[in-house]
Backbone bond lengths (Angstrom), bond angles and torsions (degrees), N, CA, C in turn:
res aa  C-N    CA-C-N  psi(-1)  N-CA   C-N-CA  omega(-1)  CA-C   N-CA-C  phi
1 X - - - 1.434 - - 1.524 110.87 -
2 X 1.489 117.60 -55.37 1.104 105.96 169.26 1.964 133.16 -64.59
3 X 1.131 95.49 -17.09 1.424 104.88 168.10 1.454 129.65 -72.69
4 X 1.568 115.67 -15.76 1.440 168.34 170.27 1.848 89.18 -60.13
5 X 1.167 97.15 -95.06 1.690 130.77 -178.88 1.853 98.37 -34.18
6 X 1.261 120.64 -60.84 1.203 122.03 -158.41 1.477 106.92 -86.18
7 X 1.639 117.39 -17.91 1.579 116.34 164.03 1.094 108.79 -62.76
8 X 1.612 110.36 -53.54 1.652 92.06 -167.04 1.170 127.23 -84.91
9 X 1.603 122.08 1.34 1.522 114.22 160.41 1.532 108.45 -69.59
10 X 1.685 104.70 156.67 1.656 118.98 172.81 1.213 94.06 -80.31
11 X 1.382 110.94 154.69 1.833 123.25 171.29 1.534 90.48 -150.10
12 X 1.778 92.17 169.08 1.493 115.18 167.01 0.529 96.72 -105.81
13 X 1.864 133.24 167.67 1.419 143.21 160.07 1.840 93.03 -112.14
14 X 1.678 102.30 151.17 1.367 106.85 -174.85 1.496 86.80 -101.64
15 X 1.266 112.14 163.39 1.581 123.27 -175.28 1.733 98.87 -145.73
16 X 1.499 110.91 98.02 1.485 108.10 178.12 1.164 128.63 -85.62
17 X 1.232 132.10 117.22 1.462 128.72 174.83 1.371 140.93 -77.74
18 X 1.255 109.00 43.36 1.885 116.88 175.73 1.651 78.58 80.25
19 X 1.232 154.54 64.88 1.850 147.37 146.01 1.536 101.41 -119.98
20 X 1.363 121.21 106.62 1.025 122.45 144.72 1.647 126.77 -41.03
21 X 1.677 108.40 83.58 1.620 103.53 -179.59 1.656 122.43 -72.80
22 X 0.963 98.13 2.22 1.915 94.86 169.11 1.664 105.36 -81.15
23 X 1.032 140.35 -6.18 1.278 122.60 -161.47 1.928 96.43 -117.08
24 X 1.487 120.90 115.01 1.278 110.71 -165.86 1.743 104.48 -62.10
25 X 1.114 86.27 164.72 1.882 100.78 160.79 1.628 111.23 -152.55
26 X 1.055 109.05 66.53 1.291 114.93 -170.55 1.738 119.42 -63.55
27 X 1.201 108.97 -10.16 1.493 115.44 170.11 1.570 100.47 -58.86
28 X 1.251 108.44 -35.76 1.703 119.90 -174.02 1.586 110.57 -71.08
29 X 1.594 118.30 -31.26 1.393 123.15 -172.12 1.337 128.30 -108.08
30 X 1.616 108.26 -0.57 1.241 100.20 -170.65 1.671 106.71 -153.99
31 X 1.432 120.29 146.79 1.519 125.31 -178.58 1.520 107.98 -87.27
32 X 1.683 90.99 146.96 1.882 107.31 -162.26 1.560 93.19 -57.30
33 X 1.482 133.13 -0.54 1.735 126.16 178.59 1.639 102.19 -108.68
34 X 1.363 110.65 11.79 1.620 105.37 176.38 1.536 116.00 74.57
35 X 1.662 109.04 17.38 1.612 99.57 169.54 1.894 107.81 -93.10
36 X 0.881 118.72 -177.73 1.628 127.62 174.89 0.946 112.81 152.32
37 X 1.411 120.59 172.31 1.583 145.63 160.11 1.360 127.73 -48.84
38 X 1.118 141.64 130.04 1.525 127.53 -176.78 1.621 102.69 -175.65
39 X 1.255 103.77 123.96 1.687 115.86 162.62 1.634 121.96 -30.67
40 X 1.218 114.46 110.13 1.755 101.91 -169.64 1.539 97.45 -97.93
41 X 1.323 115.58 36.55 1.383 107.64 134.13 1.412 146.13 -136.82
42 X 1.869 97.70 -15.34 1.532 106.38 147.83 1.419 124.03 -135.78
43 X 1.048 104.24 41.11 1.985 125.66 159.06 1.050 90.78 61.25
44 X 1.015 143.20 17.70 1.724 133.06 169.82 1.644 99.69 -72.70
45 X 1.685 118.95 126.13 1.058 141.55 167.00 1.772 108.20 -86.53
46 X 1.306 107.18 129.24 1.725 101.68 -169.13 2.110 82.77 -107.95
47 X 1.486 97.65 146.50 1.411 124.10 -165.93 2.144 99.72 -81.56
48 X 1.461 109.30 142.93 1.690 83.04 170.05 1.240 134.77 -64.64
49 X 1.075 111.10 0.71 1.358 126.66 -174.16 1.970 111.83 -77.83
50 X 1.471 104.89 -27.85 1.747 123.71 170.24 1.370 124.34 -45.39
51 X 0.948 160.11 105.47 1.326 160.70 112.24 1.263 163.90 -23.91
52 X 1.506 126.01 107.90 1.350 119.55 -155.01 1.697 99.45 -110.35
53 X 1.216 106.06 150.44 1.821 91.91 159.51 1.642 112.46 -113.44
54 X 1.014 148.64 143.65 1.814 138.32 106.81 1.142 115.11 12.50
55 X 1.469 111.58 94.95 1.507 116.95 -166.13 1.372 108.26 -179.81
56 X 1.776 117.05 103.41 1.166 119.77 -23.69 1.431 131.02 -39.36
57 X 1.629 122.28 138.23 1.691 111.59 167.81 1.496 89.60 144.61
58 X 1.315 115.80 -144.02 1.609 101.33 -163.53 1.394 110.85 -99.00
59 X 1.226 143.18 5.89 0.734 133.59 172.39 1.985 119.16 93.81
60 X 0.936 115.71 -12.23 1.575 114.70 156.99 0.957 131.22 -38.03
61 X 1.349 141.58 122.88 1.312 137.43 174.63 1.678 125.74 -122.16
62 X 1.222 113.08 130.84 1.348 141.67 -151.67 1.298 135.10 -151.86
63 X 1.450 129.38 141.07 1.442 121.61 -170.55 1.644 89.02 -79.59
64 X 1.413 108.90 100.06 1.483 117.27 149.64 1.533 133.58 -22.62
65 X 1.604 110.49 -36.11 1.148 107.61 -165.40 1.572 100.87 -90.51
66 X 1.828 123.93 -15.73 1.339 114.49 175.42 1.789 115.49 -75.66
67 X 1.696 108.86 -0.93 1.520 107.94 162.03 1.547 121.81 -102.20
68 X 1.160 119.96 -2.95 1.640 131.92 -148.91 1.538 135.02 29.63
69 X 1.470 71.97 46.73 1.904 115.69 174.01 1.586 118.25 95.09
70 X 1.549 108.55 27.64 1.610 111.43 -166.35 1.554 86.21 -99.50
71 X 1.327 125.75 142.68 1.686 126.13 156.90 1.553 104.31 -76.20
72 X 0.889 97.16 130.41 1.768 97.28 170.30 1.430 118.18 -76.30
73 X 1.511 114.09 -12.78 1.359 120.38 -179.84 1.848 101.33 -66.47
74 X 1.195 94.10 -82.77 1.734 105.70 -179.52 1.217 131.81 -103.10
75 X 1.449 115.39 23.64 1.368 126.01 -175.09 1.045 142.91 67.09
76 X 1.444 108.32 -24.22 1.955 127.46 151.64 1.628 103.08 3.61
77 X 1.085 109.05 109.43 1.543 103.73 166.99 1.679 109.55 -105.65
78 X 1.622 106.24 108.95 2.034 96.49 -179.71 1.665 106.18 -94.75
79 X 1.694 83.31 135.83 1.544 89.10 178.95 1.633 113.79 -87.35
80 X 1.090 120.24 2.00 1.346 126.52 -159.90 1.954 108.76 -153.06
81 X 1.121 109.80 104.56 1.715 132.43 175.92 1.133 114.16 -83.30
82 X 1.303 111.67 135.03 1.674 127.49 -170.76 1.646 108.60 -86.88
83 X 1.228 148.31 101.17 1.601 110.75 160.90 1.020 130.52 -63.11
84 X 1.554 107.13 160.80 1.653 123.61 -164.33 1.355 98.38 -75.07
85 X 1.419 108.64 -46.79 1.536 121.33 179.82 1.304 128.97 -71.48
86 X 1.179 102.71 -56.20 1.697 103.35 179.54 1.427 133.82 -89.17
87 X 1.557 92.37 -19.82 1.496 110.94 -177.72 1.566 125.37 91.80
88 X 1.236 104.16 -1.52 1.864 113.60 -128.85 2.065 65.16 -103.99
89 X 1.290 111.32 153.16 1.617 129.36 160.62 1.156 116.53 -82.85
90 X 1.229 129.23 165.26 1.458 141.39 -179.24 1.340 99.37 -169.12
91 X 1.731 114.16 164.96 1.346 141.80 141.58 1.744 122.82 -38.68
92 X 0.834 96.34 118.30 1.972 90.72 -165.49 1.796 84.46 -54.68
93 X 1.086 122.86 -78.76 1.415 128.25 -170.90 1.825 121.31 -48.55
94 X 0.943 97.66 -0.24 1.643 107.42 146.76 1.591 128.14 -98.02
95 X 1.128 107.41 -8.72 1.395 107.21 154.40 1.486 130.14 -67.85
96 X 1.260 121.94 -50.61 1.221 110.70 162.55 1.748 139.12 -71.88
97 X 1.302 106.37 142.27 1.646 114.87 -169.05 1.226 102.86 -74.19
98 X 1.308 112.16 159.61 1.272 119.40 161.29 1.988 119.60 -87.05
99 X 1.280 112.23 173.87 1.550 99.03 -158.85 1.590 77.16 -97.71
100 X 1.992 115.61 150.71 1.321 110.71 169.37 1.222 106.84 -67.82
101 X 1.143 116.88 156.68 1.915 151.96 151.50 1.427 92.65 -36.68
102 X 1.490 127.15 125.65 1.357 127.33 145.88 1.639 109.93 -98.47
């Protein structure tokens, strides 16, 4: 049943490229006004260097967040992002912060 359940949801697959993601690089995650990308459920900021593929779909792989979840391969638009870290799903458009108030 659960194997049932977990086919028929869509997922990304992460595809790592030799980057140690435990070690921050926040020059990579975040704007000099404090807006960026970040997991809204365990604040993990993914680096540009991170990778998602189309999966189900064609299989391309790409930092998602430089399309705001469109594949550039086949146009797949995902409404919903996997973390690398936590695992946990979200709203693609809840990933990004808002810029602080000056």
């Amino acid at each position: 049943m659960l194997a049932e359940l977990l086919a028929s949801l869509p997922f990304v697959v992460l595809l790592v490229k030799g980057k140690d993601h435990l070690a921050p690089d926040l020059g990579e995650r975040i704007d000099d006004d404090g807006a960026g990308i970040r997991c809204p459920s365990c604040k993990w900021r993914p680096a540009r260097t991170d990778e998602w593929a189309c999966n189900p779909g064609c299989g391309y792989a790409w930092n998602t967040f430089e399309t705001r979840g469109e594949c550039p391969s086949c146009g797949k638009r995902w409404s919903a992002t996997q973390c690398i870290k936590c695992g946990a799903w979200n709203s693609h458009e809840d990933w990004y912060e808002e810029k602080k108030k000056k």
